[in-house]
VOMI-834783 format. One record per atom (N, C-alpha, C, CB): x, y, z; atom name. Coordinates in Angstrom, 1 decimal. Each point is the difference from the previous one (the first is absolute). Glycine has a CB too. Layout:
<sites>
{u=X	v=Y	w=Z	at=CA} .
...
</sites>
This chain:
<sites>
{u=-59.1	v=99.3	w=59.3	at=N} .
{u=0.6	v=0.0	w=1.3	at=CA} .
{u=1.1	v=1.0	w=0.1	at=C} .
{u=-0.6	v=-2.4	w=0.3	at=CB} .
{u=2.0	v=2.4	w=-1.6	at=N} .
{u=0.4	v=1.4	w=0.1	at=CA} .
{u=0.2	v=0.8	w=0.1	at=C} .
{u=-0.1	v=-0.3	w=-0.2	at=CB} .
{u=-1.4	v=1.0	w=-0.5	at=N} .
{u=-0.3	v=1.1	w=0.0	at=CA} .
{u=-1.1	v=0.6	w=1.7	at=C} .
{u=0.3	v=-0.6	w=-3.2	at=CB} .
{u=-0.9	v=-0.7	w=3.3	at=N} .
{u=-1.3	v=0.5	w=0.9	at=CA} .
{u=0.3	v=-0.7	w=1.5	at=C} .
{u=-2.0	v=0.0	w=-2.1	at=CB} .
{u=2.9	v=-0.7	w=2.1	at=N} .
{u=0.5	v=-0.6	w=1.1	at=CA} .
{u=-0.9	v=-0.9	w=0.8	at=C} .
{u=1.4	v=1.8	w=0.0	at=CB} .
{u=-1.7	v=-2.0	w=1.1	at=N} .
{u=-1.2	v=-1.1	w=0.5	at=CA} .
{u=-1.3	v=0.6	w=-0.7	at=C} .
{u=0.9	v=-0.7	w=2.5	at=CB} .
{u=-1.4	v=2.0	w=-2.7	at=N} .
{u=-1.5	v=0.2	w=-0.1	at=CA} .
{u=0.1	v=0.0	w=-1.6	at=C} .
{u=-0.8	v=1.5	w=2.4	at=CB} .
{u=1.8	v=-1.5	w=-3.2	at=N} .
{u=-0.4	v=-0.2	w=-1.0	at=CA} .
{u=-0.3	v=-1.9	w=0.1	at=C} .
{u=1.4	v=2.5	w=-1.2	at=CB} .
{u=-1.4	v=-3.4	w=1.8	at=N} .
{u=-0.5	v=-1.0	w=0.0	at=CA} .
{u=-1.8	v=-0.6	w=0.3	at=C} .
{u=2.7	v=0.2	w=0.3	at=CB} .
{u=-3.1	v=1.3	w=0.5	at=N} .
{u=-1.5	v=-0.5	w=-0.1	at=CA} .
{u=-0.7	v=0.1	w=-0.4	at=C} .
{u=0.2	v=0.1	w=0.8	at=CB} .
{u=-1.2	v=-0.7	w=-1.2	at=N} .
{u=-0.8	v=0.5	w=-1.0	at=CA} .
{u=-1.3	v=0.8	w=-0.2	at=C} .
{u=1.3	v=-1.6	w=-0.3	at=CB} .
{u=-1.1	v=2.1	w=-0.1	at=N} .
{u=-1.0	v=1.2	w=-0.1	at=CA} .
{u=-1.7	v=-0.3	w=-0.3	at=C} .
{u=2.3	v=1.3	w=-1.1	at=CB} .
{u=-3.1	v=-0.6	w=1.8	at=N} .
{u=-1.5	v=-0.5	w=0.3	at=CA} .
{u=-0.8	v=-0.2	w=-1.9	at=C} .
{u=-0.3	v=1.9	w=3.1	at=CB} .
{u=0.0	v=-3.0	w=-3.1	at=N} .
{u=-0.4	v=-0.1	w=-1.7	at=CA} .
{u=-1.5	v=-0.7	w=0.2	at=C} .
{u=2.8	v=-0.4	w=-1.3	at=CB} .
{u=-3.6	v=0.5	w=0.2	at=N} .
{u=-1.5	v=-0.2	w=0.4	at=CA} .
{u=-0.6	v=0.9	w=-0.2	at=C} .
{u=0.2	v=-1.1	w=1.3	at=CB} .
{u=-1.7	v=0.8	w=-1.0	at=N} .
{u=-1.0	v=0.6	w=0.2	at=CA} .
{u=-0.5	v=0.5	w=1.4	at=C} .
{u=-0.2	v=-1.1	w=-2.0	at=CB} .
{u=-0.2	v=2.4	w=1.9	at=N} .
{u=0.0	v=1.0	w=1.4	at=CA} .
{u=-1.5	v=-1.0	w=0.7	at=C} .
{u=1.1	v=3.2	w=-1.2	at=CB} .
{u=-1.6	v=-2.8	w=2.9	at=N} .
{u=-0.5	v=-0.5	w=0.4	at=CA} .
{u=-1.1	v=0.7	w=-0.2	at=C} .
{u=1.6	v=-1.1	w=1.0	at=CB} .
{u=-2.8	v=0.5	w=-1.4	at=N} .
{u=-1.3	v=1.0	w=-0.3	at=CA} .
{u=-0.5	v=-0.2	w=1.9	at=C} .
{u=-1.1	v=-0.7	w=-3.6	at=CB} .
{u=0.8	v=2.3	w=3.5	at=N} .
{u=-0.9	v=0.1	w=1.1	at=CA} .
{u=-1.0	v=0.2	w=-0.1	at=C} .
{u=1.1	v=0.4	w=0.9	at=CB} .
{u=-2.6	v=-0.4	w=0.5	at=N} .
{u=-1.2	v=-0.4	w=-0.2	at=CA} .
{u=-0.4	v=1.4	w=-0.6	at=C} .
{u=-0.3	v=-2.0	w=1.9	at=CB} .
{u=-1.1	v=2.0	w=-2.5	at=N} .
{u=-0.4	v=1.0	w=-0.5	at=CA} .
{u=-0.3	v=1.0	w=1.2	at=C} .
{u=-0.8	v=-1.4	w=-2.0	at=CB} .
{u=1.1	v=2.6	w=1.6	at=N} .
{u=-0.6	v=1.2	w=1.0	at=CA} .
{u=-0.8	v=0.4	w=-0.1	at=C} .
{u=1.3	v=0.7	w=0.2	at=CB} .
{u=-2.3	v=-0.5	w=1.1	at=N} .
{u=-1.7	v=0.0	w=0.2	at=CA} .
{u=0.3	v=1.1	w=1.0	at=C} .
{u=-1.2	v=-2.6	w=-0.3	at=CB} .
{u=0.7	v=4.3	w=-0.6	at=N} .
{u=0.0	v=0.5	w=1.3	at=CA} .
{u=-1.4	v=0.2	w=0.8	at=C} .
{u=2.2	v=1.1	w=-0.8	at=CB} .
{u=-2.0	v=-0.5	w=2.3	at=N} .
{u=-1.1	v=-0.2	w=1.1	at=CA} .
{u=-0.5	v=1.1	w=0.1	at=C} .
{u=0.9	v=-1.5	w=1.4	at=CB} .
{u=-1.1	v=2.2	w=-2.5	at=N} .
{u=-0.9	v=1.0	w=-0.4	at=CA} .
{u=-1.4	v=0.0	w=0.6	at=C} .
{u=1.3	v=0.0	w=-2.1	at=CB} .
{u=-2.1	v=0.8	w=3.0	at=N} .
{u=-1.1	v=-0.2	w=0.2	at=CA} .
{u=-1.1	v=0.1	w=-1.0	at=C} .
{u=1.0	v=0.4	w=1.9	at=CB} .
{u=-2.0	v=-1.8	w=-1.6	at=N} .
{u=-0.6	v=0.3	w=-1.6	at=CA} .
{u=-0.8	v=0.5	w=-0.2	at=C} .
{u=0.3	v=-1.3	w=-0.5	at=CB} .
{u=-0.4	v=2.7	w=1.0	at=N} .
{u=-0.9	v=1.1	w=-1.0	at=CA} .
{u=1.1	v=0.5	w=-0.6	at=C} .
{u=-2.0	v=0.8	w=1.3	at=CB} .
{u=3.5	v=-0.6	w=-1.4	at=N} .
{u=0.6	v=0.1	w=-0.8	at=CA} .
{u=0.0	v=-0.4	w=-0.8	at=C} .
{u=0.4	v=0.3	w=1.0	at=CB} .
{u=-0.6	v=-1.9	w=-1.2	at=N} .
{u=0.8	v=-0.6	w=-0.9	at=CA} .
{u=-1.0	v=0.2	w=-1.4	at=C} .
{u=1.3	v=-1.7	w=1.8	at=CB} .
{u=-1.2	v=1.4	w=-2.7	at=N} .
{u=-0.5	v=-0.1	w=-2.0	at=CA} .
{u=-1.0	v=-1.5	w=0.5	at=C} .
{u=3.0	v=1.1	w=-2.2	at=CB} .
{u=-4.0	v=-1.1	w=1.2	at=N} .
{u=-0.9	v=-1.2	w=0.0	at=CA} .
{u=0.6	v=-1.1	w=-0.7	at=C} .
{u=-1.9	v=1.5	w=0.1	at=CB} .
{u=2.9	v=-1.2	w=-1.2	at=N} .
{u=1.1	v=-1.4	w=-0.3	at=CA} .
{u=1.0	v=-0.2	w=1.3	at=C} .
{u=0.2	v=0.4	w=-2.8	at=CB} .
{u=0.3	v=0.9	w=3.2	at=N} .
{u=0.7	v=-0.9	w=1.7	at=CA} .
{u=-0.7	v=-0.9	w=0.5	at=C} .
{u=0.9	v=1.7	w=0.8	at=CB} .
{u=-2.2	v=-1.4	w=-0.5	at=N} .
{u=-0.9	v=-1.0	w=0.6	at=CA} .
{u=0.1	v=-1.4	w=-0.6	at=C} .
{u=-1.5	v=1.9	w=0.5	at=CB} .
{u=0.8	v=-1.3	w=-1.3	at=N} .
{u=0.0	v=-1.5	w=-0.6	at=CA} .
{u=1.2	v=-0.8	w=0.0	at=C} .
{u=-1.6	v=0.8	w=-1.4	at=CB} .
{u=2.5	v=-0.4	w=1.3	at=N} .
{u=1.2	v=-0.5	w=-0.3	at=CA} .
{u=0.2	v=-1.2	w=1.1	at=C} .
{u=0.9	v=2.3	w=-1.0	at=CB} .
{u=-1.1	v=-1.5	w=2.2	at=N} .
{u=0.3	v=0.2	w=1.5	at=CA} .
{u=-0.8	v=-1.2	w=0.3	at=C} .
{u=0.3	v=2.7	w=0.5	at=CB} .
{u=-1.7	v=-2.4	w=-0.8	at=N} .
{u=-1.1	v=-1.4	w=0.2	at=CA} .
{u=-0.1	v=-1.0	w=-0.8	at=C} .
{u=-1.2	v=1.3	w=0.7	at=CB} .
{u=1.7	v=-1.4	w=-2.3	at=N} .
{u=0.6	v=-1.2	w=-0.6	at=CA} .
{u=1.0	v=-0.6	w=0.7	at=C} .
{u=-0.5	v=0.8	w=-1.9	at=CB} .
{u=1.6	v=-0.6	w=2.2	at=N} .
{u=1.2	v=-0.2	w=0.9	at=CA} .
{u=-0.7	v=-0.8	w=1.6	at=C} .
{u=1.7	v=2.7	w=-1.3	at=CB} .
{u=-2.3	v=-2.0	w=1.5	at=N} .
{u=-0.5	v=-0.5	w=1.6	at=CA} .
{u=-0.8	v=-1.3	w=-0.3	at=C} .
{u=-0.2	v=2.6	w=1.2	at=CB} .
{u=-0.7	v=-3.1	w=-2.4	at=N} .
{u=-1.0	v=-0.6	w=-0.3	at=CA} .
{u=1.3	v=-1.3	w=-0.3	at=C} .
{u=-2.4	v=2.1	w=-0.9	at=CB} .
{u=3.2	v=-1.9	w=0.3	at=N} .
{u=1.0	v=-1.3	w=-0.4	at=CA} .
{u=0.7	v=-0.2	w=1.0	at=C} .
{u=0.3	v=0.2	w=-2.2	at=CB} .
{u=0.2	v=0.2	w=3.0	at=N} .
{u=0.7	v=-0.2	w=1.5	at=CA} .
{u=-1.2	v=-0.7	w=0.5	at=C} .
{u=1.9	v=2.1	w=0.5	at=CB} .
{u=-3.1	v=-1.4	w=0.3	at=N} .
{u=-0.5	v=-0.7	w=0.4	at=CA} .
{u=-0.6	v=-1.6	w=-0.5	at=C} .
{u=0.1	v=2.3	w=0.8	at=CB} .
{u=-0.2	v=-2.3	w=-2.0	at=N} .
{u=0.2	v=-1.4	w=-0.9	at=CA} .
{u=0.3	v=-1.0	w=-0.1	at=C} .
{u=0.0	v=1.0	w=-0.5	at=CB} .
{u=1.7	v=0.0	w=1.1	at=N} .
{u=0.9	v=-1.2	w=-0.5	at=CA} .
{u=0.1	v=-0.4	w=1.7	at=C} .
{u=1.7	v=1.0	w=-2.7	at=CB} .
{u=-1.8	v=-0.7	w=3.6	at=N} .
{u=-0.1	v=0.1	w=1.3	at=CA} .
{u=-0.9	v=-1.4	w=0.4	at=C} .
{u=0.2	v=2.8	w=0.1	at=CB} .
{u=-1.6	v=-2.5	w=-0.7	at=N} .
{u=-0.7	v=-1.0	w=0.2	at=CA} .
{u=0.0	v=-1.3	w=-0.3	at=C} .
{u=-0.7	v=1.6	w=0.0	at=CB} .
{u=1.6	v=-1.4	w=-1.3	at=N} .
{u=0.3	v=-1.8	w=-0.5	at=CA} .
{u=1.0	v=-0.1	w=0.8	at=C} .
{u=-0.6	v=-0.5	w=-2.7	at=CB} .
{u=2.0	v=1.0	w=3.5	at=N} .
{u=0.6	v=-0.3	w=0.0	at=CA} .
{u=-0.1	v=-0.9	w=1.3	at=C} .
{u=0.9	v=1.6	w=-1.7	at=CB} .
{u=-2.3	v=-0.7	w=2.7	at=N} .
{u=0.1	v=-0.5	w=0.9	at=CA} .
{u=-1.5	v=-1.3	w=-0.4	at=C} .
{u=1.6	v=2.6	w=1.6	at=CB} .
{u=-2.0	v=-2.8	w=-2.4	at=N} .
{u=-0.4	v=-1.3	w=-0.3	at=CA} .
{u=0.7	v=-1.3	w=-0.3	at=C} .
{u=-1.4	v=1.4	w=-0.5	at=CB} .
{u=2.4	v=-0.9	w=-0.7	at=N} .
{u=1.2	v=-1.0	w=0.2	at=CA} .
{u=0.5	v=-0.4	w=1.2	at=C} .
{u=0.5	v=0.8	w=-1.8	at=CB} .
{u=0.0	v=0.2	w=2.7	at=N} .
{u=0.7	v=-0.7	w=1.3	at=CA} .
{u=-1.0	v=-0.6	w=0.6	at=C} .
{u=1.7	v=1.5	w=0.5	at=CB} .
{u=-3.0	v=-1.5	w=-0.4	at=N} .
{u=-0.8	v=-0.8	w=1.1	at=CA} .
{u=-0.7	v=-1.3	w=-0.8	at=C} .
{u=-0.5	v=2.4	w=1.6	at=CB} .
{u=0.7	v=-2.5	w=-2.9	at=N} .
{u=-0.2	v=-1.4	w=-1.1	at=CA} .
{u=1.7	v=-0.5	w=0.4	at=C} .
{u=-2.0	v=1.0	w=-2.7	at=CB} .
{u=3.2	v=-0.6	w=2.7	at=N} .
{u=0.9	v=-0.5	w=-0.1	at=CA} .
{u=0.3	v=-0.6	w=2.2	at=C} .
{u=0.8	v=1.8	w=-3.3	at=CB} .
{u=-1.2	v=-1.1	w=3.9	at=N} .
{u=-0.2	v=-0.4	w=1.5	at=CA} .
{u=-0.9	v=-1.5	w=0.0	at=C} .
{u=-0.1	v=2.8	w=0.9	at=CB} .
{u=-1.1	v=-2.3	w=-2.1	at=N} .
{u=-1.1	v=-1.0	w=0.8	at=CA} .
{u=0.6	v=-1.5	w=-1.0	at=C} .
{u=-2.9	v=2.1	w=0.9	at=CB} .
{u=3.6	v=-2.0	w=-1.9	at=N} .
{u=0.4	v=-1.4	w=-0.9	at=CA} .
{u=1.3	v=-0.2	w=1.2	at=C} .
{u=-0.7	v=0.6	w=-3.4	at=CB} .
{u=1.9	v=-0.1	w=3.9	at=N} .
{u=0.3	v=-0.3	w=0.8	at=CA} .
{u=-0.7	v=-0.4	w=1.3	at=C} .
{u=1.3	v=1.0	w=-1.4	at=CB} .
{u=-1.9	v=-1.3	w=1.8	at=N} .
{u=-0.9	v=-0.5	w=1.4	at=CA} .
{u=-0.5	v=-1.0	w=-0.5	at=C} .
{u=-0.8	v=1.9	w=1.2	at=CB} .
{u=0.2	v=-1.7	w=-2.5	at=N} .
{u=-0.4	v=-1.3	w=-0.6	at=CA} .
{u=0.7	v=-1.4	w=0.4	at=C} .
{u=-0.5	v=1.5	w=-1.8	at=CB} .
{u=1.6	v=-1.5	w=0.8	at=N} .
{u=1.2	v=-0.3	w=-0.1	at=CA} .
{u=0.6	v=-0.4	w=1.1	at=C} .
{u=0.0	v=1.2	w=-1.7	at=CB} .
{u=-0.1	v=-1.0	w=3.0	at=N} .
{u=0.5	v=0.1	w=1.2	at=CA} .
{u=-0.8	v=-1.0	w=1.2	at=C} .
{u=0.8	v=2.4	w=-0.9	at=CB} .
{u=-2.2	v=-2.4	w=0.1	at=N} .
{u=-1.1	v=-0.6	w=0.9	at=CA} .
{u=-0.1	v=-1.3	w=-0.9	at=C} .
{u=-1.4	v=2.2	w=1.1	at=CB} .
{u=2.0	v=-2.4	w=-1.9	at=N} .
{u=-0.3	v=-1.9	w=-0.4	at=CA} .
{u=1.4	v=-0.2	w=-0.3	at=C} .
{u=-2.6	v=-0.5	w=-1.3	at=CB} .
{u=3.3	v=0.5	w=2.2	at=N} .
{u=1.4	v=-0.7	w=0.2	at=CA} .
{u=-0.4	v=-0.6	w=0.8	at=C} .
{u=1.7	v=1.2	w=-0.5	at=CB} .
{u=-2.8	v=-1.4	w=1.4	at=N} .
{u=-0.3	v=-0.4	w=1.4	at=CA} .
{u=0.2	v=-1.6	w=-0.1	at=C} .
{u=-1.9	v=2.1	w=0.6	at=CB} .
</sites>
């Protein structure tokens, strides 16, 4: 505090940096290399994937809720 006066009291950013998303560029694909592709179409194959269960889960987790809702009666 002496030396740094109020700002020597704050403390300084400590940690680990924030990872950002991977960069995909929008290269048109006759440009692109046949591992871009692929890359590109592995990547799209697990999104869409993970897409599909997720939206199965919400409509199993809707329909056990309604369940649930209809024999309280």
């Amino acid at each position: 505090y002496r030396l740094q006066g109020m700002s020597g009291l704050t403390s300084k950013r400590k940690g680990r940096a924030v990872m950002s998303k991977p960069f995909i560029t929008d290269k048109p694909d006759d440009e692109k290399s046949l591992a871009e592709l692929k890359r590109e179409n592995e990547y799209l194959r697990a999104e869409n994937a993970y897409l599909k269960k997720l939206d199965a889960l919400l409509k199993a987790e809707e329909q056990a809720g309604k369940k649930q809702g209809s024999s309280k009666d």
